[in-house]
C-alpha positions, -999 to 999 in steps of 0.1 A, spaced: 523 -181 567 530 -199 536 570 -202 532 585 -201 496 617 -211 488 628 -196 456 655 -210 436 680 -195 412 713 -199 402 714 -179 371 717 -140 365 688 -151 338 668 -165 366 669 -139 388 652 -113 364 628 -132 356 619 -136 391 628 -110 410 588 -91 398 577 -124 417 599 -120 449 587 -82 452 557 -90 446 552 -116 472 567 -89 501 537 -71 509 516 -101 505 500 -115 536 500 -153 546 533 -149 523 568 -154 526 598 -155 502 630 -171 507 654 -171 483 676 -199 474 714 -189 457 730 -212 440 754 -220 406 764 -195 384 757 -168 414 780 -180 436 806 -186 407 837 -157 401 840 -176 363 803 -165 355 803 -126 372 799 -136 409 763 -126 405 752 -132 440 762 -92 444 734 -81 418 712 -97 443 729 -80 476 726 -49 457 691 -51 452 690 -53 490 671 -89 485 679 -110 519 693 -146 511 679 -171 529 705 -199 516 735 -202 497 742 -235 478 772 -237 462 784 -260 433 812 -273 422 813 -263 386 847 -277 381 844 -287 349 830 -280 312 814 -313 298 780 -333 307 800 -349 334 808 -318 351 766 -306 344 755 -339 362 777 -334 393 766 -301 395 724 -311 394 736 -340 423 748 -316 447 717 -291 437 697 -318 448 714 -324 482 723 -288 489 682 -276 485 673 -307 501 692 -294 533 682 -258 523 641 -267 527 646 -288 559 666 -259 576 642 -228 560 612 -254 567 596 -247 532 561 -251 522 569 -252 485 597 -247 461 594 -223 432 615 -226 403 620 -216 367 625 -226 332 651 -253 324 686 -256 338 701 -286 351 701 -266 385 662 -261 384 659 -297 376 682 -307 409 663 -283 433 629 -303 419 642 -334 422 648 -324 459 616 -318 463 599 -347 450 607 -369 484 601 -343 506 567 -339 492 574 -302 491 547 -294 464 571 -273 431 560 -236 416 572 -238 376 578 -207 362 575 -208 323 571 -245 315 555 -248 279 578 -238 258 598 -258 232 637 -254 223 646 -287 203 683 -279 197 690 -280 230 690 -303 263 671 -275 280 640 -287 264 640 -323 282 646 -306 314 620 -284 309 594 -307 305 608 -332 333 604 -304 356 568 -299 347 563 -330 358 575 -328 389 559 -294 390 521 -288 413 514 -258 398 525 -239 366 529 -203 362 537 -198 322 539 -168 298 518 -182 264 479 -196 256 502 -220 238 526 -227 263 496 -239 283 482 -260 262 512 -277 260 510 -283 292 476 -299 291 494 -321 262 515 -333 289 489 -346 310 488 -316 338 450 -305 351 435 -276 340 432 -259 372 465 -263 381 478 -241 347 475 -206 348 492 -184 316 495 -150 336 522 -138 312 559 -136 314 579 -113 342 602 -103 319 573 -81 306 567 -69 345 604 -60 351 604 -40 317 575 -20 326 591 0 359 623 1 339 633 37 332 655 43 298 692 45 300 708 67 271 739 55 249 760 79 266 751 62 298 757 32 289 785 37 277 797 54 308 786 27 330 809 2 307 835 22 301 830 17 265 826 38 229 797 22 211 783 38 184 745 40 178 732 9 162 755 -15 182 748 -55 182 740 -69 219 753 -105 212 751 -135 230 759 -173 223 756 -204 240 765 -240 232 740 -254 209 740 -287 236 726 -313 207 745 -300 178 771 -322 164 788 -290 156 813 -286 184 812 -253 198 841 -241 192 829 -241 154 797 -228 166 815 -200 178 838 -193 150 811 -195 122 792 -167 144 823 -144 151 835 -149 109 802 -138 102 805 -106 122 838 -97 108 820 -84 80 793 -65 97 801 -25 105 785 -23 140 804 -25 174 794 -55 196 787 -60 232 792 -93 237 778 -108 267 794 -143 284 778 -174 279 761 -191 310 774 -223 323 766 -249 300 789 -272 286 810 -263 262 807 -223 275 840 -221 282 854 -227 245 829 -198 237 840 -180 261 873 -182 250 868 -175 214 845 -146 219 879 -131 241 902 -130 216 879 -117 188 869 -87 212 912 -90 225 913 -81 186 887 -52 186 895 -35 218 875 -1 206 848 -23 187 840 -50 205 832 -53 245 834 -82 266 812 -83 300 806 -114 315 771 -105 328 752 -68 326 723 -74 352 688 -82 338 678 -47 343 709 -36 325 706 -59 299 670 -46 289 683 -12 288 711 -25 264 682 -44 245 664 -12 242 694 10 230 708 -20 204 708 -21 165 701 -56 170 705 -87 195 719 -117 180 728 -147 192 710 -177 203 696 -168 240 665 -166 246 661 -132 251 664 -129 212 629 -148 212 616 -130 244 633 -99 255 642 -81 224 604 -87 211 593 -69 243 613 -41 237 606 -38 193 646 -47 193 649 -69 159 667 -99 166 691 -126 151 684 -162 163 708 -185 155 708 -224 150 681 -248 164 687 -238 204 651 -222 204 633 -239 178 601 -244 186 595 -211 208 567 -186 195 581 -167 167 573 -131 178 574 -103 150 609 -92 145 628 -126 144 652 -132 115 659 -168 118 695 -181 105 713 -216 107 749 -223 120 762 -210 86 786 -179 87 770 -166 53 734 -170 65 740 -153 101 760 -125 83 726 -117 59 702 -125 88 721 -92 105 719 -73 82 684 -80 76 677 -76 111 696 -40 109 672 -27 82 655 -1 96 627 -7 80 623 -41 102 628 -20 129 602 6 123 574 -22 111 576 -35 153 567 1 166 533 -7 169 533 -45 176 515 -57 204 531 -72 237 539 -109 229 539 -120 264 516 -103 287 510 -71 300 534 -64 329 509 -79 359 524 -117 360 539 -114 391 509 -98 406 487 -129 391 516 -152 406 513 -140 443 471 -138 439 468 -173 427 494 -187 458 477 -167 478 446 -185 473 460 -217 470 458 -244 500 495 -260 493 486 -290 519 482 -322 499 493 -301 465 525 -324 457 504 -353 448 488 -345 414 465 -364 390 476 -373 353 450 -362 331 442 -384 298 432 -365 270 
């Protein structure tokens, strides 16, 4: 029996791998523990952990952080005690690998973990590119540290291949975001609405904004050039809380008192569930922001979106994107080119950008497979 540890500490996270973690259930010679940790376990960022009871998904360990602060300080604290709390995690669950995703200072402290342990490290969506934010060097260190790679884009992959991984140890099987939309059924307005206890009208924005991390614009600007810039749009908002990155909190704060302003128009949750949030996508005029999910998500579901700034620069630029900088003017007309519907009807027939729905499956075949004795040391391929 081959015993996974599986690592999250974001809601983010834990959509894009729960596919994997059902997926691996039924699998013989398999066996998933999951790992809790950060913004899960934190009641500032929604206390998440309870998604996960309620999907009735055991927890093998709970790591909690201190997340006392809002700065780099307060992020590097935060990756040390990662470190030592998985370290103590895979001794006492006596893993056989660790599996983590994308590029949080979290991830990066469960891999480092790892390393010394010679516990061999699962990456989930290595590849991609975000130059305007810190993300993107923790991405990449963690492919490093990484045995095998599971990622969502031809591209992505060779990008690994840049980076000096092997070839048989990359495998583009797609994205799970794709795999969770798939079995998701379709949630009306009206049940949304019920569910938030909200009034949106058809054609609301789904917004989301998190610190630009290596923009010399503070965020608190960040923040008020985007809110300014929806001051002039007529569509009610559905704001969802940044994660826990620096300078969050003075987003957080900001995006308060516009909604506090709005209290019909604008609603404030700090997290809607990754299932819920697709259902949102699905249902919105338009996502804006600067998540991901405005590169990812919203393509998946032929929502158009807003991207904002130079957080995901560098991504794959799927139909449907309206790019705008940091500028109030430019992310005002980048809405309300994104709420033409015109846009919208020109993505009703665009193909999948990332995969077909069967990346988990192609996860749990491949580790199936896969002898993970030995698998931590890895060559570095010149090319």
């Amino acid at each position: 029996m081959k015993r996974i540890g599986v690592f999250t500490a974001t809601r983010a996270e834990y959509g894009l791998l729960a596919p994997v973690l059902e997926a691996m259930d039924p699998a013989p010679g398999l066996e998933p523990l999951l790992i809790v940790s950060g913004a899960h376990l934190s009641p500032r960022h929604g206390m998440t952990v309870r998604e996960i009871e309620a999907d009735g998904r055991p927890i093998a360990a709970r790591v909690p952080l201190p997340m006392a602060g809002d700065d780099g300080v307060s992020a590097a604290q935060d990756m040390a005690a990662a470190t030592a709390g998985v370290a103590q995690a895979a001794a006492n669950l006596r893993l056989d690998a660790l599996m983590v995703l994308g590029d949080r200072t979290e991830a990066l402290g469960a891999a480092a973990a790892a390393v010394p342990m010679a516990l061999p490290i699962l990456h989930l969506e290595g590849g991609h590119r975000t130059a305007g934010a810190v993300d993107d060097a923790i991405r990449h260190a963690i492919t490093k540290l990484a045995a095998l790679h599971f990622t969502a884009h031809p591209d992505y992959g060779r990008r690994l291949r840049q980076m000096g991984e092997a070839d048989e140890r990359i495998f583009v099987v797609g994205s799970t975001a794709a795999d969770r939309l798939g079995r998701l059924p379709a949630l009306s307005l009206d049940e949304l609405n019920a569910g938030l206890g909200a009034t949106l009208r058809p054609g609301f924005l789904l917004a989301t904004l998190h610190p630009e991390s290596l923009s010399a614009l503070p965020p608190a600007d960040q923040a008020a050039r985007f809110l300014t810039a929806l001051e002039g749009i007529d569509a009610d908002v559905l704001f969802t809380l940044p994660n826990a990155d620096s300078g969050g909190r003075a987003i957080t704060e900001a995006i308060q008192t516009f909604a506090g302003s709005r209290p019909v128009r604008a609603v404030v949750v700090p997290s809607l569930g990754a299932d819920r949030y697709l259902q949102a996508a699905r249902l919105a005029g338009a996502v804006i922001g600067n998540s991901s999910s405005g590169v990812i998500e919203a393509p998946m579901v032929r929502t158009p979106s807003v991207d904002i700034g130079d957080r995901q620069a560098g991504r794959l630029n799927p139909p449907g994107v309206v790019h705008a900088a940091f500028e109030t003017t430019a992310i005002r007309e980048a809405i309300e080119r994104a709420l033409d519907p015109a846009l919208r009807q020109s993505l009703a027939n665009s193909p999948p950008p990332f995969g077909d729905g069967q990346a988990a499956q192609g996860i749990v075949e491949i580790l199936g497979r896969t002898d993970l004795t030995g698998l931590a040391r890895k060559p570095f391929v010149d090319r």
